[in-house]
N, C-alpha and C positions, 0 to 999 in steps of 0.2 A: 486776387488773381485776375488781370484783365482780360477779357473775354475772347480780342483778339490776341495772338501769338506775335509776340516782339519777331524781327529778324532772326535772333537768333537762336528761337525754337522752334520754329517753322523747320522742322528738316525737309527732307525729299527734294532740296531746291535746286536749280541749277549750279555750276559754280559760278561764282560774281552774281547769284538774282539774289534776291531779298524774298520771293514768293514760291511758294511747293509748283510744282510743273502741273502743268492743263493735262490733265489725259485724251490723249485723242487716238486714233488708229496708226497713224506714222508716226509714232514715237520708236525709238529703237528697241530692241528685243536682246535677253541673249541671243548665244549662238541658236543655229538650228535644230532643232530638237529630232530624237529617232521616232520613225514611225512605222510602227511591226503589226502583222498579222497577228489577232488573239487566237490562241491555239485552241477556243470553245468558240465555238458560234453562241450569240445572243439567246437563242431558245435551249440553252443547255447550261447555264449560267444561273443558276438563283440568288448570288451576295456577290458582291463587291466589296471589302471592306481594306483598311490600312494595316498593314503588319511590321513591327521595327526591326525589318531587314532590312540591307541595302538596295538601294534599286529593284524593290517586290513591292508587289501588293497578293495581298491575299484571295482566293474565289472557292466558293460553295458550290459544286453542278448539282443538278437533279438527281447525280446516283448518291446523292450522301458522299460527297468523297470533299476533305478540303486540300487544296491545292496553293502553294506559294509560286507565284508566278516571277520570273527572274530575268530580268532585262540585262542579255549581255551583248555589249554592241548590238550586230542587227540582227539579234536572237534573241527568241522570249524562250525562256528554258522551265517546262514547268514540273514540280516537283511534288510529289505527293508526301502530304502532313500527315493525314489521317484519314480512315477510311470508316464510316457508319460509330463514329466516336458517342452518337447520341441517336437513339431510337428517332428516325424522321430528319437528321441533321439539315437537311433542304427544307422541310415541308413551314407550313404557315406564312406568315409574313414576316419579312426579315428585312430588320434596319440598321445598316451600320453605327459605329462608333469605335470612337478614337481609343486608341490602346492604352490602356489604364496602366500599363510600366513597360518596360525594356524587355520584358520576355511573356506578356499576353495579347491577345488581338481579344474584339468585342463585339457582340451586337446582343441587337434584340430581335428575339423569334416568338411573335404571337404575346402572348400574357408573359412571358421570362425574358430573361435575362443571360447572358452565358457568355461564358469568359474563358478563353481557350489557354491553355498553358502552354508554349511551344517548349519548352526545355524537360520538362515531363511527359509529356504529349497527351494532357489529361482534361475535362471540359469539367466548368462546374457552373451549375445552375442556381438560378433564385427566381420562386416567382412574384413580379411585380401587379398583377391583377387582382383585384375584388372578389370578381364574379366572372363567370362563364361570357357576360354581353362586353365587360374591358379587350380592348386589342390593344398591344403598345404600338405606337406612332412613329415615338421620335424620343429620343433623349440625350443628356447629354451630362458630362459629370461636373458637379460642382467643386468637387476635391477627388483626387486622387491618394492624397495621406491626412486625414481616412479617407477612405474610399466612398464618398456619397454621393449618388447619383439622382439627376429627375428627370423623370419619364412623362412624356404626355400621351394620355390616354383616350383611345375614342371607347365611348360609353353607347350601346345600341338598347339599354333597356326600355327606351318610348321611342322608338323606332316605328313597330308597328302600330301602335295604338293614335299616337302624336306624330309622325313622320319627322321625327327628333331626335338627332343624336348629336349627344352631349361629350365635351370634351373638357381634361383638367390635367391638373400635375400635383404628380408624388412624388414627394422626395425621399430616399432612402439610403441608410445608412449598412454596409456591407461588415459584420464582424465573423469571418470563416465562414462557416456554411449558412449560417443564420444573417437574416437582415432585420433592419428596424425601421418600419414608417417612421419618417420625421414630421412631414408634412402633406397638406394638399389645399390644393387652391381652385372655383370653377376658373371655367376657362371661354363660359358659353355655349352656343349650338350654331354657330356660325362655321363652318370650315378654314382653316386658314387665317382667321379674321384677327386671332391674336400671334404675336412673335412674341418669341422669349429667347434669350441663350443661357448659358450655364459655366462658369469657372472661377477663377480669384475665391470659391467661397461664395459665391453671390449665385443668385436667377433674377437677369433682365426679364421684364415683363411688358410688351407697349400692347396695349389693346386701342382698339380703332379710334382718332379723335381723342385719345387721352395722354399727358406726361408720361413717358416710360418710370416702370418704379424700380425699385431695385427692392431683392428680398433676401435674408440670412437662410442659410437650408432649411429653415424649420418650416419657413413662408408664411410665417408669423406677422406683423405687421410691416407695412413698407419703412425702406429709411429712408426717407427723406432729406438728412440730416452730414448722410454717406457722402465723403470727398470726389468720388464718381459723380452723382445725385446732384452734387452744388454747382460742381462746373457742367455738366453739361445746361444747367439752366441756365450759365453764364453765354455758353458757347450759341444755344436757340435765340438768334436776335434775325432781325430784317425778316423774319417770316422764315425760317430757317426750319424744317421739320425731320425728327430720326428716320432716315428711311431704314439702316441696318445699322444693328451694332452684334461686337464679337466680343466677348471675354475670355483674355488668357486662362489655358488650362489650369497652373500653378499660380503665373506673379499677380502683382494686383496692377495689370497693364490691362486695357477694354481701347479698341479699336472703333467708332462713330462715323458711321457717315450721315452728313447733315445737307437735305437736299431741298428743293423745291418744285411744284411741277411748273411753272410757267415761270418766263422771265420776267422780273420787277419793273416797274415803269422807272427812270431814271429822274430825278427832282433835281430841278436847280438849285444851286447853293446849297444843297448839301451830299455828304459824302455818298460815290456809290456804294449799296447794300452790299452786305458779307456776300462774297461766290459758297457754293455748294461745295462739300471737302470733306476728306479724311481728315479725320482729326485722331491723336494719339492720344489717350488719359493715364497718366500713371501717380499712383497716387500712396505711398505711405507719409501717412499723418496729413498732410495738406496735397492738392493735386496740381502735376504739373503737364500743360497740357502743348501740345505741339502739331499745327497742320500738316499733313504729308504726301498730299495731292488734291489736284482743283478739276472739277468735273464744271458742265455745263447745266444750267437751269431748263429743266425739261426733262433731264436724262434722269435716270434711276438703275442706282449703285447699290449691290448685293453682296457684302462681303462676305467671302469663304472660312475654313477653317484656318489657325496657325499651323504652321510647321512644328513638330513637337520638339525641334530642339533648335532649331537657327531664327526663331522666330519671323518668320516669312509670312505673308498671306498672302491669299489670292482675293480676286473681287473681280465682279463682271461691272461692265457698264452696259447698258441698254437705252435706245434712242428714244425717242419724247412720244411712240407709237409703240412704246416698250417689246422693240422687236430689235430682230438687229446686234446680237450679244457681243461684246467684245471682253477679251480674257487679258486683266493685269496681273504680277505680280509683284509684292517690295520689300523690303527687308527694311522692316520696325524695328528692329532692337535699341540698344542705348545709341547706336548708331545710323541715325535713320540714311536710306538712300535710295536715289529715284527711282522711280517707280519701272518697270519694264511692260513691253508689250506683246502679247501669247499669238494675237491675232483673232479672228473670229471663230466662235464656238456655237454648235449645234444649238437650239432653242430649247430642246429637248432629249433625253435617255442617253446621256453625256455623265459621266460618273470622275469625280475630280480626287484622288487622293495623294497625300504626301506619303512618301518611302523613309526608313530608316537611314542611320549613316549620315553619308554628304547627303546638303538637301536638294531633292527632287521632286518634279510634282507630274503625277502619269493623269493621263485621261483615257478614259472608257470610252468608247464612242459604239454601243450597242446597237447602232444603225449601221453601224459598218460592218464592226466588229473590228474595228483596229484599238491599238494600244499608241499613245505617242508621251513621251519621256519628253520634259525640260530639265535638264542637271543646270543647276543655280549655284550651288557650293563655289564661291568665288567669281560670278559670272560678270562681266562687264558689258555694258550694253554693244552690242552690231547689230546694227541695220539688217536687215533682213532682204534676202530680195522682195521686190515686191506681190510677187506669185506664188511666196510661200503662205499656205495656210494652214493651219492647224488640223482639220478636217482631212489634209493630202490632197486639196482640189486644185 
């Protein structure tokens, strides 16, 4: 596999280019997107999470009450799911996650797990904690059929003593009520310091300064060996470093952005170094790899979640003072296409989730307390006015 992408796997390209499109801020966008008053103000709000309705996402307020919120034209129409379905349904800390089938929503609250049924209207727990000092973080699922997930954990038992808290991932397998540790891995006592995602079957791991590794749920030994694993070593040339990668929920498709912070000196007579880019990996049996947008050196690229069924992402770009956010979105699938542009996004308490049905992608903007819908399901790019922004500024 050659490490660059021929012409004619490079999707996201112009028509007649030969190279994926530069992202930049005046690129075209779909249409305009709606943009509604949230029927909760921000200090009434405890979750945000995705639910496979159409045009909804889901929200948790402070009375225990869960709510599917329902974007119709220029009304959010909010509907009540269930009311105190769990002793404290608000309380703790609560982290989204992506809907593990067609008729459940997810998160994590504190040391559990819980998994909502909308067609029953019934909640079931699992606890993912050790001990009393574990809090879950963050998690994400590795398989959905079976159902195994890992969670990353922050750890406060040398907190007091060592001003150290330790953090790792569990991986766990869900069989009815009961679960089963798979795995676990440290993770250090740095904050933030490691990335990891979760899908295909795999957990990406990059810790600070080191090859991203990839690991089987059990988080057993890395594979190095893995058709992800082999091309992205191909792909890191001219000083080229992961800043985000995503792996699909289900296929064995992982989404790479490969960046740099400064720009390379240019050498004579020889070729200019790789540019910074999304790259697609898809891989049964050998992997075949395809760029799908060109970012600038300096910048740094955050890809989002997929779309759980049109395979879509979203991804931020940020300027070389890592300020400045701007919001893409594109359609990966077998058919790649360019990239679109959202416009500029809050730096912070901005909440991104894809809707059921045709695909949608709403933002939370908790500083406002607005909600604002892109419907994408077939979208073609138009130019935007230039006054439109994402924010309503």
């Amino acid at each position: 596999m050659d490490s660059k992408p021929t012409p004619n796997q490079a999707g996201g390209a112009a028509p007649g280019s030969k190279d994926p499109l530069l992202l930049t801020p005046g690129m075209p966008g779909p249409a305009a997107p709606s943009r509604l008053r949230s029927p909760f103000p921000w200090n009434k709000v405890a979750l945000l999470t995705a639910i496979p309705e159409p045009d909804s996402v889901a929200v948790i307020t402070l009375d225990d009450k869960l709510w599917r919120l329902k974007i119709e034209g220029n009304e959010v129409r909010r509907i009540e799911l269930d009311d105190e379905y769990l002793e404290q349904a608000s309380g703790g800390e609560l982290h989204p996650l992506l809907p593990p089938s067609p008729t459940q929503l997810a998160y994590l609250q504190t040391r559990r797990l819980v998994i909502y049924d909308l067609k029953w209207q019934q909640a079931k727990t699992w606890s993912l904690a050790g001990t009393l000092e574990e809090v879950a973080s963050r998690g994400g699922w590795v398989s959905t059929e079976p159902p195994v997930l890992a969670v990353e954990l922050e750890d406060t038992t040398n907190f007091l003593t060592e001003d150290r808290i330790d953090f790792r991932l569990r991986t766990w397998r869900l069989n009815g009520d009961k679960r089963a540790q798979l795995g676990m891995l440290e993770l250090g006592s740095v904050v933030g310091a490691v990335k990891w995602d979760a899908g295909a079957g795999l957990i990406a791991v990059q810790r600070p300064g080191a090859p991203l590794e990839l690991y089987g749920p059990d988080l057993g030994k890395p594979q190095p060996e893995h058709p992800l694993a082999l091309a992205l070593r191909k792909l890191l040339v001219d000083g080229l470093t992961v800043q985000s990668l995503r792996l699909h929920h289900s296929l064995p498709v992982a989404l790479v952005a490969l960046g740099r912070d400064a720009v390379p000196k240019r050498e004579e007579g020889k070729p200019p170094p790789e540019e910074p880019g999304i790259w697609r990996v898809s891989w049964e049996g050998s992997a075949v790899t395809a760029r799908v947008a060109r970012y600038a050196s300096g910048e740094s690229l955050s890809l989002g979640a997929l779309s759980p069924e049109h395979d879509w992402v979203h991804y931020r770009v940020t300027d070389a003072s890592g300020k400045n956010p701007h919001l893409y979105v594109q359609q990966v699938a077998a058919a790649l296409k360019p990239p679109l542009a959202l416009g500029p996004v809050p730096e912070s308490g901005a909440a991104l989730l894809w809707t059921g049905g045709a695909t949608s992608l709403v933002m939370y903007d908790g500083t406002k307390d607005t909600l604002v819908q892109w419907k994408l399901a077939g979208a073609a790019p138009a130019k935007p006015p230039a006054s439109t922004k994402p924010d309503g500024k």
